[in-house]
C-alpha distance (Angstrom), angle and dihedral (degrees) to the residues before:
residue distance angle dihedral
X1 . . .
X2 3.73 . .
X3 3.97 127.8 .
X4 3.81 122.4 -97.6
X5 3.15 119.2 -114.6
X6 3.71 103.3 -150.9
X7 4.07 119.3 -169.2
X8 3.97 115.3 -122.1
X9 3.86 94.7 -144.0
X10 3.88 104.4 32.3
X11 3.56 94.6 31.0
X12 3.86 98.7 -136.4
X13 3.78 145.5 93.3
X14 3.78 116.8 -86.8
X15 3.94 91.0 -178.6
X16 4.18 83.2 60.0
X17 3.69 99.7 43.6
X18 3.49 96.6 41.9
X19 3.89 103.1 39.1
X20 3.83 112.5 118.8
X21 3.60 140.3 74.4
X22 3.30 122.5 -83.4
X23 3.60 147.0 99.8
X24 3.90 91.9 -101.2
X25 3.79 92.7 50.8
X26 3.30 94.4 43.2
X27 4.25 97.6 60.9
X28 3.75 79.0 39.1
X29 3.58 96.4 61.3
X30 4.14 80.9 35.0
X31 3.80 82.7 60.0
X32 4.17 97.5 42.9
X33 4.04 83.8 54.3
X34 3.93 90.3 54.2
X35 3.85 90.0 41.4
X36 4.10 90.3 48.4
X37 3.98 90.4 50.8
X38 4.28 89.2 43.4
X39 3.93 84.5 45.2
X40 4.05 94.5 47.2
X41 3.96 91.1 49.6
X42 3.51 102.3 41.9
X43 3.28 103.5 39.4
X44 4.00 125.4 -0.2
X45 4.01 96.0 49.4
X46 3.93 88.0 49.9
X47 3.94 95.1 46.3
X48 3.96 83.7 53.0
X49 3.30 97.1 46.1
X50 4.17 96.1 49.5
X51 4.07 88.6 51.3
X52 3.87 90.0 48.7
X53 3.90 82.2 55.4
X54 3.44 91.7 42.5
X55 3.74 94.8 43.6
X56 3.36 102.7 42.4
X57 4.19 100.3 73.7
X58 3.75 85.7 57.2
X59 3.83 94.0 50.6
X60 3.90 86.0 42.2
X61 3.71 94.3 56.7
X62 3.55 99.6 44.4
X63 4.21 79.7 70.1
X64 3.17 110.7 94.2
X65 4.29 91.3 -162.5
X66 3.80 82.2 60.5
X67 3.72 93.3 65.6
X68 4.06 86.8 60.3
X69 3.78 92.5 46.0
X70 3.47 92.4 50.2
X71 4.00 91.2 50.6
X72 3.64 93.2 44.5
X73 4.45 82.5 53.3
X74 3.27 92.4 53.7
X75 3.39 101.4 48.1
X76 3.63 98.6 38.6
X77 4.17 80.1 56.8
X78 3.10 98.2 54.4
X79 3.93 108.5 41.2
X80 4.15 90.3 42.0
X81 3.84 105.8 22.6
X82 3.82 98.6 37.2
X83 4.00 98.9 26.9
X84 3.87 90.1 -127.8
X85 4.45 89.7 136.3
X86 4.27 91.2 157.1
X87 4.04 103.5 -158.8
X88 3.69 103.4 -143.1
X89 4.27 108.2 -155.9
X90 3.96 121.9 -139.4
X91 3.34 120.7 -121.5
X92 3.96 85.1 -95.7
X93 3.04 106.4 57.9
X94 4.27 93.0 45.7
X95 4.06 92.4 54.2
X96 4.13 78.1 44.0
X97 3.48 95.9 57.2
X98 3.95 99.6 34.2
X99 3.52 87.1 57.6
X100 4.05 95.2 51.0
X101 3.66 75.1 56.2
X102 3.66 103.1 53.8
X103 3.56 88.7 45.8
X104 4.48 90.9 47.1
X105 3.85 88.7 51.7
X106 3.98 94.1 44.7
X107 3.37 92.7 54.3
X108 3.43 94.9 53.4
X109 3.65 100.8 41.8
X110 4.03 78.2 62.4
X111 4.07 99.1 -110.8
X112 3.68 97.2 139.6
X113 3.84 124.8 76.9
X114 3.60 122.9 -113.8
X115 3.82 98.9 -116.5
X116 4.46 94.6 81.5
X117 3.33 107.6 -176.7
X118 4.32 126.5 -156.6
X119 3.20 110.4 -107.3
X120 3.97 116.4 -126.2
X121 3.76 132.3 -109.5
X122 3.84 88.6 -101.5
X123 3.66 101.0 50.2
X124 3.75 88.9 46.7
X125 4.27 92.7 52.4
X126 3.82 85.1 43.4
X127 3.70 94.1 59.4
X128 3.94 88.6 41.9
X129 3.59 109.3 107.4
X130 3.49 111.5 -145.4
X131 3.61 106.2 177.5
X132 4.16 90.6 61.7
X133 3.87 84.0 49.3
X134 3.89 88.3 51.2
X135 3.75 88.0 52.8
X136 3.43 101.4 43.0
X137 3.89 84.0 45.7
X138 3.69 90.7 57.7
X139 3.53 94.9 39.9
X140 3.83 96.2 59.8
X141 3.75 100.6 39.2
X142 4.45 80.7 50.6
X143 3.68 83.4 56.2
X144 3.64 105.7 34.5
X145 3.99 91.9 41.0
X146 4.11 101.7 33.5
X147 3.77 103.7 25.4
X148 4.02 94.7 168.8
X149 3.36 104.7 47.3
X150 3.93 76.8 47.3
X151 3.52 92.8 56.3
X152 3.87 88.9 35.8
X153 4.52 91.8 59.2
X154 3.97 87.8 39.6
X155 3.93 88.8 54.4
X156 3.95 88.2 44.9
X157 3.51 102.2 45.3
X158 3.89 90.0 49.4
X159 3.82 92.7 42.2
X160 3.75 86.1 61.3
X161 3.24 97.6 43.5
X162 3.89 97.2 52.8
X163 3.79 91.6 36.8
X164 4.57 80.9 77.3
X165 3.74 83.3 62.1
X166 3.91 104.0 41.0
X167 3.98 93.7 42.0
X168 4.23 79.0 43.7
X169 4.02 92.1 58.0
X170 3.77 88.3 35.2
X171 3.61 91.2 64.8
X172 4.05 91.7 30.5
X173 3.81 83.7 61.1
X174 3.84 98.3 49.2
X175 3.97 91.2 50.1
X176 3.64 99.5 44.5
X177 3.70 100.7 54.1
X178 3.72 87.4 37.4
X179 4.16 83.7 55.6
X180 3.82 89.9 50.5
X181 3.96 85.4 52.5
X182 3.74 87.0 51.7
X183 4.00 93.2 45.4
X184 3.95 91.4 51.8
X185 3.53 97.6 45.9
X186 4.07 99.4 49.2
X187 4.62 82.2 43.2
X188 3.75 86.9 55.4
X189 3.42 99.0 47.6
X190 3.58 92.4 45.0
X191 3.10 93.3 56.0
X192 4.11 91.0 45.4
């Protein structure tokens, strides 16, 4: 009728042996109380809390938010904590600068004549371009002005950008073991 209570390092029942009246059986059940607690310190709360350690990274990654956390960690770390900030250029600014090049390396291959003129104020504020000044204008009073909700856009526009490459190992690390699987099973029955 009632539950057995059975010891994890003697490997009996106290409540059995020790039921009865009795002065002896009660300073033995005074003793299987003290034992319990001893037991429960020593080792029952540290077993529990070792498979709550050991449990919790499976629990964690069966979260999908944890995936994004654990992108936005990583590259918080390394942009801030190991100075690895990577500056990537729009398509702008590359055909900018590649044609600042062209014009470096044509001038010193000797393609230009030696009469140079200076340009004019209108040539100059038609080769302006304003609408990568607007940007940039809007860009720094955002930052300067809202620095959060900065921070907050930067954060989500690299967080989707790096969740391509987590969900792409993800699934690169539930074929590959799944190929080894594969591999072992055809070897064995080859062998067979």
């Amino acid at each position: 009728s009632s539950t057995s209570n059975i010891d994890p390092l003697f490997g009996v029942d106290f409540d059995k042996l020790t039921a009865g009246s009795g002065i002896f059986m009660m300073l033995a059940r005074l003793a299987v109380s003290i034992h319990r607690s001893i037991m429960y310190l020593c080792y029952t709360m540290p077993l529990s809390f070792v498979s709550s350690l050991t449990s919790t990274p499976k629990r964690l990654i069966g979260s999908p938010p944890i995936w994004f956390l654990l992108a936005v960690l990583i590259r918080y770390l390394g942009k801030h904590v190991l100075a690895g900030g990577v500056e990537i250029m729009s398509l702008e600014e590359g055909l900018d600068l590649e044609k600042k090049m062209e014009e470096q390396f044509s001038g010193m291959s000797g393609g230009g004549g030696g009469d140079k003129k200076k340009p004019d104020l209108a040539s100059s504020i038609a080769d302006t371009n304003f609408v990568s000044m607007g940007t940039n204008f809007v860009k720094n009073f955002i930052t300067t002005k809202f620095p959060k909700m900065a921070l907050l856009v930067t954060v989500l526009k690299d967080a989707k950008n790096d969740m391509y490459v987590v969900l792409g190992g993800f699934f690169v690390g539930l074929v590959v073991p799944s190929a080894w699987v594969v591999a072992s099973t055809t070897i064995a029955s080859d062998e067979l």
